[in-house]
N, C-alpha and C positions, 0 to 999 in steps of 0.2 A: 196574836197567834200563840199557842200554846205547844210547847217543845218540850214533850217528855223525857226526862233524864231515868236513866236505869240504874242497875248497879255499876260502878265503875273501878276498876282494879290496874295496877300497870299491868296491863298485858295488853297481848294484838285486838282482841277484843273491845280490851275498856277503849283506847286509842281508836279503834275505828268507831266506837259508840259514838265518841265526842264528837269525831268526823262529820256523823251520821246528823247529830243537831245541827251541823255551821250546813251540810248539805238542804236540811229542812229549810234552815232559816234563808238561806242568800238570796232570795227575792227580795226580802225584806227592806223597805226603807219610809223613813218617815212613821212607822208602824209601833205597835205594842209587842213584843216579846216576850216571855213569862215562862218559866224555868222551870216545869213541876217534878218534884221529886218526891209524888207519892210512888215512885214507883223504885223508888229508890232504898234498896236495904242495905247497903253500904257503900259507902263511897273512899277510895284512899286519898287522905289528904291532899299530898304532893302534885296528885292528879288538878287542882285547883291552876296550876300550871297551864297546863294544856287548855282545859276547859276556860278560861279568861283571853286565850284566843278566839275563840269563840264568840265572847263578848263584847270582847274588845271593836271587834270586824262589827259587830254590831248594834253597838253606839259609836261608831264611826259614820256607820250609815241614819246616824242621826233618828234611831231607835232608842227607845227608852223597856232597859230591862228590867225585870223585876222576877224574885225568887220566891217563889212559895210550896207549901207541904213537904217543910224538913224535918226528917225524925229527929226526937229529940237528941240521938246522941252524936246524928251527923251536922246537924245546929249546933252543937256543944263543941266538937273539934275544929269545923270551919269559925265559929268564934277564937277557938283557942291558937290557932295560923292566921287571926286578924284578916283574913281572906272576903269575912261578911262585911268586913269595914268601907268595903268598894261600895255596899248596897245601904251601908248607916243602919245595921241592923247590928250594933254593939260587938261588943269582945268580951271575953273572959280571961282570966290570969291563965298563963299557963304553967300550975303548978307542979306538974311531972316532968316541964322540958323536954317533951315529946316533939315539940314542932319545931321548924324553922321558919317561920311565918312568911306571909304572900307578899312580896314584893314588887312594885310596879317601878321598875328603871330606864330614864333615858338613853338612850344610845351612848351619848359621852361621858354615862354618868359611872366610867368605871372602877374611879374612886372610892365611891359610896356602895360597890357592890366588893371591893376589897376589905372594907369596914364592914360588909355582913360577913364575908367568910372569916374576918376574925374575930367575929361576937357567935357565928352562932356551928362555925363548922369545927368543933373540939369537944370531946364526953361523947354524949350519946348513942355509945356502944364501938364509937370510931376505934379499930386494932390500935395498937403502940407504934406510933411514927416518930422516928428521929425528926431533930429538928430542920434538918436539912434535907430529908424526905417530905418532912409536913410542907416546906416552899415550896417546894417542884409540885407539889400535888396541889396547892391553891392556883399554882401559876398555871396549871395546867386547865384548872376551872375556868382561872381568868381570860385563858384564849378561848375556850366555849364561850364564852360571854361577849367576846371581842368578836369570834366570829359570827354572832349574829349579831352585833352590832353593825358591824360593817358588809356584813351581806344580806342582807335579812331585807334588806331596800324599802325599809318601811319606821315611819312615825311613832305606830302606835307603842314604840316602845320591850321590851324586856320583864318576861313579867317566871318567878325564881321564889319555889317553896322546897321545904321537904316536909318529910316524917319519917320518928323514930317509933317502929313497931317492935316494940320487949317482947312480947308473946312471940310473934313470928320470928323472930331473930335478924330485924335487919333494918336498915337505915335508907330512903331514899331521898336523891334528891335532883331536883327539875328542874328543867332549864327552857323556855319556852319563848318562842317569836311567832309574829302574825305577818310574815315575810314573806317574800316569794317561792320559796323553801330550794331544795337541791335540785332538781330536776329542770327549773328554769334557768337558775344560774350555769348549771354544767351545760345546761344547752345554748346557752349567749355564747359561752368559752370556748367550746369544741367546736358548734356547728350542728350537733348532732342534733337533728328537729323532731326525730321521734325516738330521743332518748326515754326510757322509762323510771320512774321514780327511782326505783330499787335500783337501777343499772346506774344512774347518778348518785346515789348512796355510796355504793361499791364503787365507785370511779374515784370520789371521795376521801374514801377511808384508806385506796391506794398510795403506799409513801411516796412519794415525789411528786404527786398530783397535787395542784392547789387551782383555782381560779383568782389568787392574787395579780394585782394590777400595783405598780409604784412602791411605794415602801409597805402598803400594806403586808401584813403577817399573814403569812399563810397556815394549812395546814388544819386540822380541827383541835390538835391541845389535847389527841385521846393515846398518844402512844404508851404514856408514862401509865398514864389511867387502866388499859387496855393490860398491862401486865400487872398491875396492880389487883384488877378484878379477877386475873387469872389467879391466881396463888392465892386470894381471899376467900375464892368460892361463891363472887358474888354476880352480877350483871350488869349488860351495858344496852339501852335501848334509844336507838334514836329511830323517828319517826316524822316525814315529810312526804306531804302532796297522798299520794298512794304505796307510800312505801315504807314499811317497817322492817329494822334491824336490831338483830339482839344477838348479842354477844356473852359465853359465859365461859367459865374452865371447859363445857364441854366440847365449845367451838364457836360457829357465828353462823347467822341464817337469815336470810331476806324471805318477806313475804308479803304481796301484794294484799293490802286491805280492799274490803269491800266498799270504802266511801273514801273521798276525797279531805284529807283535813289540811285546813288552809296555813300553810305556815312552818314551824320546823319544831321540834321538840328531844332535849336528849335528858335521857334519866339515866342516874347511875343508883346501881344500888350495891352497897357495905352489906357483908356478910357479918352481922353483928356478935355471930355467937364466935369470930373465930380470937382464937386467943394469944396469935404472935407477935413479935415485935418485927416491924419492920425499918431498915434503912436502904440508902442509895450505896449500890455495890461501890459508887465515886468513892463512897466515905472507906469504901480497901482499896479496889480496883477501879472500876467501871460504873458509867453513870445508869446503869439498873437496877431494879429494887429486889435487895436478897432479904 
């Protein structure tokens, strides 16, 4: 079967695009799937994220994928984010350190994902963080990470790229599971059986709200994040089931996608061009970021 990929950008758009393939594909089992991106005139890296849910679900279902008609310079950056290494279709150096390359992580594996944010989340346009700002801000990744680990109710894994955009002025970077995403889990929690995507989001990102059980950690790990993207100028997008959220300095906004993407995804993105230092108000007063 043959699943035309388009152009794909972070936004509600590119996010429902991706949707829009796992939606074509999920008949699929035992089958051929085949990735065509003639139709593709640009694709943003980081989105490599999302899109390998996609894949993922579908070499689960014991398909065999395969990717063809990449432009050459979208073949040249998914080399350079090792992202084509999934398919054994080589890598190139990444001489400009633009990328944060595609990583595939097991759920326990949170160790080895503490070892990527400290090989690859420092330079690339990141503001001036004290040193006890930059911990609060890894640890706070780490509970993204954590939290689909442990709710995500699924195998296939953690799958964590970014990209540094110089021209555009900004940094993203992704965070993706092929989980049961928010809307199911808030609805085992509460009861609520015709909860809707976005309304599970929002239930979510409410402080005090968690659907922790035992010692598990609650919480999504976005608070510190959340004021941080305020004052940076920059964005926050998570996206699960039919439901996308996006947060920026100029506020936050739910919006129902037209297709169902399977699983949960949250992208932050650094306002590259800004040029303050930042620390934890803790390091005068108070544990917020001045």
């Amino acid at each position: 079967m043959k699943l035309n990929v388009g152009t794909i950008r972070s936004t509600c758009n590119g996010f429902s695009s991706i949707a829009e393939l796992a939606q074509d594909a999920r008949a699929l089992f035992l089958d051929n799937a085949e990735l065509d991106f003639s139709s593709c005139r640009f694709f943003e890296a980081n989105m490599a994220a999302p899109l390998y849910v996609v894949i993922a679900r579908l070499r689960d279902d014991l398909n065999d994928v395969i990717i063809h008609n990449l432009r050459p310079a979208t073949e040249n950056i998914l080399k350079k984010n090792q992202f084509l290494t999934v398919f054994n279709m080589g890598v190139l150096t990444d001489t400009n350190q633009t990328t944060l390359p595609f990583k595939i992580f097991k759920r326990q594996a949170g160790g080895q994902f503490n070892d990527y944010l400290d090989t690859y989340m420092r330079g690339r346009g990141i503001p001036s963080m004290s040193d006890a700002l930059t911990k609060r801000f890894r640890q706070s990744l780490f509970e993204i990470f954590l939290n689909a680990a442990i709710h995500s109710d699924s195998e296939l894994g953690i799958f964590v790229c970014g990209q540094f955009f110089p021209q555009l002025h900004r940094l993203d970077f992704t965070i993706a599971d092929a989980g049961v995403g928010f809307r199911e889990n808030v609805r085992r929690y509460t009861g609520q059986k015709r909860m809707s995507s976005c309304a599970a989001i929002e239930w979510a990102l409410t402080e005090g709200n968690t659907t922790k059980t035992g010692n598990q950690p609650g919480g999504l790990g976005l608070k510190l994040i959340k004021e941080f993207i305020r004052k940076n100028e920059g964005k926050l997008q998570i996206v699960s089931r039919f439901g996308y959220y996006e947060f920026s300095s100029k506020g936050d906004s739910f919006n129902r996608m037209d297709h169902d993407f399977p699983g949960t995804c949250v992208n932050i993105e650094i306002n590259t061009q800004d040029a303050s230092s930042y620390c934890l108000k803790s390091e005068l007063s108070s544990d917020d970021i001045f």
